[in-house]
Each structure stands twice: as C-alpha cells, then as structure tokens.
C-alpha positions in Angstrom: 35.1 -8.1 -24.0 32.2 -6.4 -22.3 30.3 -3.8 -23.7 29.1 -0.7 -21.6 29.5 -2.2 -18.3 27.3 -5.0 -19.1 27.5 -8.6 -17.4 25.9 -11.6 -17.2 25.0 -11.6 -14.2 22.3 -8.9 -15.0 20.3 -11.3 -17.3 20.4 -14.3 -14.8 19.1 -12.0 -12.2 16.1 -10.8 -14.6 15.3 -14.6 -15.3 15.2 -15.7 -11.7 13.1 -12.6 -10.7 10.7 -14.0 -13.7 10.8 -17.8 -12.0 9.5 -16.1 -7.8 7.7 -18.9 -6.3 3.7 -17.9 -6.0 3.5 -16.3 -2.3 1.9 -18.7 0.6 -2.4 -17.9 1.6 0.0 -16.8 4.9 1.7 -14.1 3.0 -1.2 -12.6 0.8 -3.4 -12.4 3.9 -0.6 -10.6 5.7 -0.4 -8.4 2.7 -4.0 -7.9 2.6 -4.2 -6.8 5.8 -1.2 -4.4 5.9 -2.8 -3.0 2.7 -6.4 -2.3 5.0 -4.5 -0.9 7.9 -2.3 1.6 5.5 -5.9 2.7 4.0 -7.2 3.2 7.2 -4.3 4.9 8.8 -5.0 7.4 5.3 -8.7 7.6 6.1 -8.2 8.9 9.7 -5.4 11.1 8.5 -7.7 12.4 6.5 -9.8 12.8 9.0 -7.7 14.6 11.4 -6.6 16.8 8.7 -10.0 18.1 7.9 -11.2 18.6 11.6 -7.8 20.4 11.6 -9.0 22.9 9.0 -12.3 23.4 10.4 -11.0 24.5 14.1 -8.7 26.7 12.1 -11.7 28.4 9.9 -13.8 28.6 13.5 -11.4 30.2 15.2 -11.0 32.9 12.0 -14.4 33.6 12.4 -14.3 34.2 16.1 -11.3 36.3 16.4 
C-alpha cells in the first residue's frame, strides 16, 4: 500500500536526473552565447528605456 500518493517512480526519476551526462563544448558554447545575447538584449532595453524617460522629462519641460 502507498502512502500519500507516493510512487516509485518519483525516486527513480530523482536518481537518473542525478546521473545527466556532462553537456558537449557544442552545447555550453551555445549556452554561453544565448546567455551574452539575453544580457545584451537587457542592456539595450535598458537603454531604450532610459532614452524613453529622458524625451518624456524634455518634452515636460518644454510644454
């Protein structure tokens, strides 16, 4: 009899997630360069929201 819902499949899944193969050079340089563009993409949001802001303030002290 089970207890709580519980199976066994829960604790073979948590030891085969412990055994993942180490990822290829291919796949950590993919990762590594998804990671730059994501941290660029944030930089020129950034960006864009700050220029934003300060042709908002401009156009406040215009009008």
């Amino acid at each position: 009899m089970r207890l709580l819902g519980r199976s066994g499949r829960t604790r073979q899944a948590g030891r085969k997630a412990a055994r993942r193969r180490a990822p290829s050079f291919r796949e950590m340089r993919a990762r590594l360069r998804t990671e730059k563009a994501e941290a660029r993409l944030l930089e020129t949001q950034a960006r864009i929201h700050q220029e934003a802001a300060r042709i908002r303030v401009d156009l406040r002290s215009r009008g």
